[in-house]
C-alpha positions as CSV (number, residue, x, y, z in Angstrom):
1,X,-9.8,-15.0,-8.7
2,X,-9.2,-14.3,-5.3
3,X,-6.6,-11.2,-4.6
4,X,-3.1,-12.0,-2.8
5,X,-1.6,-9.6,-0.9
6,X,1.9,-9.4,0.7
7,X,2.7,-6.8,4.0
8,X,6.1,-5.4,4.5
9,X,6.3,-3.7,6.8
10,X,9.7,-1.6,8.2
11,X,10.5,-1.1,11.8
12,X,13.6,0.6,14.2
13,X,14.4,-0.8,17.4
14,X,14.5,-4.8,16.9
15,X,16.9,-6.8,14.7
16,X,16.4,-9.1,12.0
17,X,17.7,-12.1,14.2
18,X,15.5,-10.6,17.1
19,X,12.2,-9.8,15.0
20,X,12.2,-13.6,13.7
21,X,12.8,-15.1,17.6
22,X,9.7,-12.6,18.8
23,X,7.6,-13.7,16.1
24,X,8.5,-17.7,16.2
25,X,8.5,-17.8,20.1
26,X,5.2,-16.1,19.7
27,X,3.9,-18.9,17.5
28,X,4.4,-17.2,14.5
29,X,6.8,-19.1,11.9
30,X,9.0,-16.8,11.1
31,X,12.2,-17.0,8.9
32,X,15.4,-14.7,8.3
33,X,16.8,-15.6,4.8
34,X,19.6,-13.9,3.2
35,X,17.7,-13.3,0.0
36,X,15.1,-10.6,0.7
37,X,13.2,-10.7,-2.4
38,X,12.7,-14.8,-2.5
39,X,8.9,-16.0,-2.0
40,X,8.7,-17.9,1.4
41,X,5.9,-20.0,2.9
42,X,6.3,-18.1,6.5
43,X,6.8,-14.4,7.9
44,X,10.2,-13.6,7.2
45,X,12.4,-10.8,8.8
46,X,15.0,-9.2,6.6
47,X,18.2,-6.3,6.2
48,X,16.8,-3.2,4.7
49,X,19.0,-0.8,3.6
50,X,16.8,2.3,3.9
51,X,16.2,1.1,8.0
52,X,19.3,1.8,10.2
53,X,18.6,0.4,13.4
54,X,15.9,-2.6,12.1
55,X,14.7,-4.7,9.9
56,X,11.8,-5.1,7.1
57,X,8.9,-8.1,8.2
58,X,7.3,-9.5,5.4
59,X,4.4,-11.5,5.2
60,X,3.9,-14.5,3.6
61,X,1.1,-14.6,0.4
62,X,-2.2,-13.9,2.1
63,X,-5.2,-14.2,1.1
64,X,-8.2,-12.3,3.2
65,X,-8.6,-14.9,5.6
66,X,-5.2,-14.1,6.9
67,X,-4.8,-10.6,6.6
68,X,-5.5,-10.2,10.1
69,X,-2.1,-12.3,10.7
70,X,-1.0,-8.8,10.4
71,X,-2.4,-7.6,14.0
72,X,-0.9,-10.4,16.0
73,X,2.6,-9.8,14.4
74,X,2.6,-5.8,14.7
75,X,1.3,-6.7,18.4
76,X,4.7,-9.1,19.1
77,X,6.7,-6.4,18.0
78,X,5.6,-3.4,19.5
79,X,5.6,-5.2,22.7
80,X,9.1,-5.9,22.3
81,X,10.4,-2.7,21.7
82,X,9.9,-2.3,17.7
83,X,9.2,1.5,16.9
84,X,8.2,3.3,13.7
85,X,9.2,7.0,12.5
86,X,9.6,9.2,9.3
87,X,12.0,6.8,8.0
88,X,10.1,3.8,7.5
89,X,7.3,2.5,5.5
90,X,4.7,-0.2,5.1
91,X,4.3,-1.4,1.5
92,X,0.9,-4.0,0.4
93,X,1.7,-5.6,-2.7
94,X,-1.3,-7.2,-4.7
95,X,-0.7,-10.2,-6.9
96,X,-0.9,-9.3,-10.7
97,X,-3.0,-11.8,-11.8
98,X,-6.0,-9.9,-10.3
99,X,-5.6,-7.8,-13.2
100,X,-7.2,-9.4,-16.4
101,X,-5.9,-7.6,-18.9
102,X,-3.2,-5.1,-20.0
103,X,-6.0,-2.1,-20.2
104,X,-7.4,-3.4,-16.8
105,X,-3.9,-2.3,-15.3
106,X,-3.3,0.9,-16.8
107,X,-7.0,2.1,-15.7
108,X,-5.9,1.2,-12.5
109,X,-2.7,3.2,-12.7
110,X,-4.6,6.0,-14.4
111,X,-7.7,5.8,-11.7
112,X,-4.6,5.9,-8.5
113,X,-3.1,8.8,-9.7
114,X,-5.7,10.9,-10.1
115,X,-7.5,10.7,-7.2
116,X,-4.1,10.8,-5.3
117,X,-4.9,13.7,-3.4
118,X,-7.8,11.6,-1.8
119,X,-6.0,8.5,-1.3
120,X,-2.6,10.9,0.4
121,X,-5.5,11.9,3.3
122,X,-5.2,8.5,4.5
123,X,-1.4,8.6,5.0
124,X,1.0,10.9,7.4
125,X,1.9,14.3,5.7
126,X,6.0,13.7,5.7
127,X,4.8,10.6,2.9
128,X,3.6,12.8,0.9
129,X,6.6,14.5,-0.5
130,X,9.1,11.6,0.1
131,X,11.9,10.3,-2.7
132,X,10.6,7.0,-1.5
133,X,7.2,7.1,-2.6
134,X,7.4,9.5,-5.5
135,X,4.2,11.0,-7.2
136,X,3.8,11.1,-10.6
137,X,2.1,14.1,-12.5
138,X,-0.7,14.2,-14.9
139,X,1.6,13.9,-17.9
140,X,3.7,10.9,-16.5
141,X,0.6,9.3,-15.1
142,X,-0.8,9.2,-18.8
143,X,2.4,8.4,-20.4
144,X,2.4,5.2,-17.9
145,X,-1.2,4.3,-18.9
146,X,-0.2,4.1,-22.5
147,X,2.9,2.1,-21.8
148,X,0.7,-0.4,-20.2
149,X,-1.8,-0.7,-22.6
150,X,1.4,-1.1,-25.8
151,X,2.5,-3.9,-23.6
152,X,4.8,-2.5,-21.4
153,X,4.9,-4.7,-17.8
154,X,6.7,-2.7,-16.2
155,X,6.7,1.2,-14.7
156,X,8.0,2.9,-18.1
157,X,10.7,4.6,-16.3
158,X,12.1,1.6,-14.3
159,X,11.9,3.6,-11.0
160,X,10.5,1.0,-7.7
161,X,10.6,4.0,-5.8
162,X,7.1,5.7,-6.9
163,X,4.0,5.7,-4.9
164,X,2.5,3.3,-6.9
165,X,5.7,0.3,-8.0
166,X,4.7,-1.4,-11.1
167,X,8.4,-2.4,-11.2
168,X,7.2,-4.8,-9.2
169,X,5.2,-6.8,-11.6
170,X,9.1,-7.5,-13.2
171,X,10.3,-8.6,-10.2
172,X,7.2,-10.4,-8.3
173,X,4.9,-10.6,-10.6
174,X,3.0,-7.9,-8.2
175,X,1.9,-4.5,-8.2
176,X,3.4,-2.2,-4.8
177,X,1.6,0.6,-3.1
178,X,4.5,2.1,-0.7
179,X,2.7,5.3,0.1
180,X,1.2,4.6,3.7
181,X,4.0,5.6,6.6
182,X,5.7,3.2,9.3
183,X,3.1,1.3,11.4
184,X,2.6,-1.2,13.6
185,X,-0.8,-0.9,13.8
186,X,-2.5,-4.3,12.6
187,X,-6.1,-2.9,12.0
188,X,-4.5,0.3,10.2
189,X,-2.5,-2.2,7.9
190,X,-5.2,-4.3,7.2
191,X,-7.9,-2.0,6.4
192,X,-5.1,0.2,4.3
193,X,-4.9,-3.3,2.2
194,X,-8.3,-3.5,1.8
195,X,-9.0,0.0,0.8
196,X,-6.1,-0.8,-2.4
197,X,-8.4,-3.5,-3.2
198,X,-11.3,-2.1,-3.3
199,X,-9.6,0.3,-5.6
200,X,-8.6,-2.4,-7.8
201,X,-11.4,-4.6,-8.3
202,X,-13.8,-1.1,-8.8
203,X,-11.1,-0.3,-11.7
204,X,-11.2,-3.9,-13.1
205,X,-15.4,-2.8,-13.4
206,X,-14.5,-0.2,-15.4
207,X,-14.8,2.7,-13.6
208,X,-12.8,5.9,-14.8
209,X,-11.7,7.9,-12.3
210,X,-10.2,10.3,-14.0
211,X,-13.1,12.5,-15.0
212,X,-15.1,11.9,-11.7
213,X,-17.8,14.8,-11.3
214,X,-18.2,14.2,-7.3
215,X,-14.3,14.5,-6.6
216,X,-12.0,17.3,-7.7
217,X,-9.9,15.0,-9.9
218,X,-6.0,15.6,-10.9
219,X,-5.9,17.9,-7.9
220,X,-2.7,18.7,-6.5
221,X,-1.2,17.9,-3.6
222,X,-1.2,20.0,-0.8
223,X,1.3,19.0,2.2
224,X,-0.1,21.5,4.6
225,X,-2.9,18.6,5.6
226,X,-5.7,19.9,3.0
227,X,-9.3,19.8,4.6
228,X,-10.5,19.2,0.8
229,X,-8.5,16.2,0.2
230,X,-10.4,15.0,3.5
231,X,-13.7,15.6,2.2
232,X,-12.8,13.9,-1.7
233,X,-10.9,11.0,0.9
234,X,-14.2,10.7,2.3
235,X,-16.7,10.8,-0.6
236,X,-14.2,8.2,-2.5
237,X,-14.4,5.8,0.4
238,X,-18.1,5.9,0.7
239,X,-18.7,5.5,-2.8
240,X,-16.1,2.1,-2.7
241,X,-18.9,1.1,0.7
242,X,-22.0,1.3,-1.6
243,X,-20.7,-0.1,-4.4
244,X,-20.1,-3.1,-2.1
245,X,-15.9,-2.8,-2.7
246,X,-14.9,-2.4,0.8
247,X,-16.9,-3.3,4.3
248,X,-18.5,-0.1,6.1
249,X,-16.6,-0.9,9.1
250,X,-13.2,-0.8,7.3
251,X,-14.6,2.6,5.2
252,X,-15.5,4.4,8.6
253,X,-12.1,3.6,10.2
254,X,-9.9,5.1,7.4
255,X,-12.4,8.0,7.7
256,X,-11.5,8.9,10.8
257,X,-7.9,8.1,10.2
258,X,-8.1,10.8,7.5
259,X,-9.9,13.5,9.8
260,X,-7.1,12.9,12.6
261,X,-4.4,13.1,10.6
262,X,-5.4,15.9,8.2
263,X,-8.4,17.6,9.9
């Protein structure tokens, strides 16, 4: 089954009204519907609370062909004055139905959380302790797993605002990543997608990260830009290259992301 994937991406500096006009004079179809959560066949610019001075642009559902939609639109709005900072995100949701089974999910979950101290290398330091994108412990992370597993479709503790949203699957029928920072960088965004699904589909193979022998796993978090998270970062993304999960070209790009931001 081929994986979906929806962009949101949150920016200062242009309105909703004005983000949909950029994007639809620029060729883009691009709608601004009061209801921010409803599916729509087009880009669509919403209010989000958490942005002061913005809005939130949401992609369509993409498949891989049309992830790189994602560097034309980020291109429109920069040029127009669209800006990113500490307070906004970009969030990749990935359609649910990639998982194929209850088990397949909470190895997922399970495999995210403990290598998170990888997967943080790839994102600026101030997401890394931020009420937005929460990081669950050892003990929670395992008390999700086993939720998933009795059944539960949901996060167990109902809270969206986790580095990894299962609420989502509730309320879109996806799962949400909303650790990565504010960008409007179209090849970041894109290979950031790619690099979820290649964790994804090499958790759907089985793989168990959570005893890996060639990464610290369960390691903590350090916010003080940790050269071993940079090293674990960049064994974890060249073992996703040669398992054939995620293109070389992609894998070298987020390693160098992860030296210049936490080198």
């Amino acid at each position: 089954m081929a994986t979906t994937f929806g962009l949101e991406f949150e920016v200062q500096g242009v309105q909703v009204l004005q983000a949909s006009d950029l994007l639809n004079n620029a060729g883009i179809p691009c709608s601004n519907p009061r209801q921010t959560h409803e599916t729509a066949d087009t880009w669509k610019a919403v209010y989000d609370g958490s942005v002061s001075n913005g809005a939130e642009v949401v992609s369509p559902i993409l498949t891989a062909p049309r992830l790189n939609e994602a560097v034309k639109v980020t291109k429109v709005l920069k040029a127009h004055g669209a800006r990113v900072d500490t307070a906004t995100g970009f969030h990749v949701h990935i359609g649910g139905r990639i998982f194929g089974s209850a088990g397949a999910l909470a190895r997922f979950a399970l495999n995210y959380y403990a290598i998170h101290h990888a997967i943080g290398a790839l994102v600026a330091p101030s997401r890394l302790n931020n009420r937005y994108c929460a990081v669950l412990n050892r003990e929670q992370a395992e008390r999700q797993a086993t939720y998933l597993e009795n059944g539960g479709g949901a996060s167990y503790n109902g809270n969206r605002y986790t580095s990894l949203n299962l609420d989502a699957l509730e309320r879109h029928g996806t799962v949400e990543v909303r650790l990565h920072q504010g960008t409007l960088n179209g090849v970041k965004a894109v290979a950031w997608a790619k690099f979820i699904e290649a964790l994804i589909v090499e958790s759907n193979a089985g793989t168990d990260f959570t005893s890996w022998e060639i990464i610290n796993t369960w390691a903590p978090l350090n916010y003080n830009r940790a050269s071993a998270s940079v090293a674990d970062c960049r064994t974890l993304l060249d073992y996703l290259v040669t398992a054939g999960r995620l293109e070389a070209s992609a894998g070298d790009y987020l390693k160098n992301r992860a030296g210049k931001l936490h080198g």
